[in-house]
C-alpha positions in Angstrom: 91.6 106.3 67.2 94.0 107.0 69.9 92.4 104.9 72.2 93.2 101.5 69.9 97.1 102.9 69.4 97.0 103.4 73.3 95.8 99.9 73.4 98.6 98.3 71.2 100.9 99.8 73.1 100.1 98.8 76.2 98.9 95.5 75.2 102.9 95.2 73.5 104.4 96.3 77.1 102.0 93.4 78.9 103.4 90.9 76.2 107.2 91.5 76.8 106.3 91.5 80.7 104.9 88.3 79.8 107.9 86.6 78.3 110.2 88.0 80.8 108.1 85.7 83.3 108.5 83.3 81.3 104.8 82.9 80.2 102.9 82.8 77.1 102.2 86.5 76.0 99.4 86.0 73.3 96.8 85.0 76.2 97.8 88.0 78.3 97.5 90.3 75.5 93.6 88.6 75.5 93.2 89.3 78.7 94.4 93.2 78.5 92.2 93.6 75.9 89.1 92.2 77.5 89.6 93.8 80.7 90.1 97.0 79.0 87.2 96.4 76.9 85.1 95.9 80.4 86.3 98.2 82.8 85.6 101.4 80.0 81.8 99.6 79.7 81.6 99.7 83.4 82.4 103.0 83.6 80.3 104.0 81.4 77.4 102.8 82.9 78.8 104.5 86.3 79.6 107.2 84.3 76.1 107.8 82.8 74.7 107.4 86.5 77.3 110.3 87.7 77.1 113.0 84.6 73.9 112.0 82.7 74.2 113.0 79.4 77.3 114.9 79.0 79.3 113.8 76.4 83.0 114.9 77.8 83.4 113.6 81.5 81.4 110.4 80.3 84.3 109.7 77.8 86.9 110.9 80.3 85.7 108.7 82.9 85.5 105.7 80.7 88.9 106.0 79.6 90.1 106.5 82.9 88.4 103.0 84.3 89.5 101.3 81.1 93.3 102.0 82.2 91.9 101.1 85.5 91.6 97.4 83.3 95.2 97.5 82.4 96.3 98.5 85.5 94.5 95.7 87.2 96.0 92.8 84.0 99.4 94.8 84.8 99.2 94.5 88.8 98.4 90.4 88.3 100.9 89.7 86.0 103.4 91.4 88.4 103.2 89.3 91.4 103.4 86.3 89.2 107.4 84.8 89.6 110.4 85.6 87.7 111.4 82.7 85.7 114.9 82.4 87.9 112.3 82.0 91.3 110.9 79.1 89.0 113.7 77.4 88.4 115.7 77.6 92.1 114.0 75.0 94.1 112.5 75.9 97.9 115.3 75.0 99.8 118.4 76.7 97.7 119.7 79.2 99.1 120.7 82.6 97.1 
């Protein structure tokens, strides 16, 4: 249960970071969702292959790869230009 309100949050943060690029936030709200969905299945199975069956650091270590997922949505959107670098054209100067 925490995990989905941890995931609406953050989900909510990638969506304004969205807009204030000046792109669409509903496809990278998508895209935080699916990567968070993957990277806590990946490390699971990593997980599983480093603990076996124990229950605790299995879940631990999945959540920790599935903010990994965020992170990585986060990092991308980032580097994408501001909406006032997409307006100036190449040659203005500041």
């Amino acid at each position: 249960m925490l995990e989905i309100i941890a995931l609406v949050f953050l989900t909510r943060k990638i969506g304004l970071k969205a807009e204030a690029k000046g792109l669409k936030p509903g496809p990278w709200k998508l895209f935080t969702v699916l990567a968070w969905i993957m990277a806590e299945i990946i490390g699971m199975v990593i997980g599983v292959s480093l603990f076996g069956n124990e229950l605790v650091p299995l879940i631990f270590f999945g959540l920790f790869c599935a903010f990994g997922g965020y992170l990585l949505v986060h990092f991308i959107l980032s580097n994408k230009p501001d909406v006032d670098q997409q307006e100036r054209e190449p040659g203005d100067l500041l």
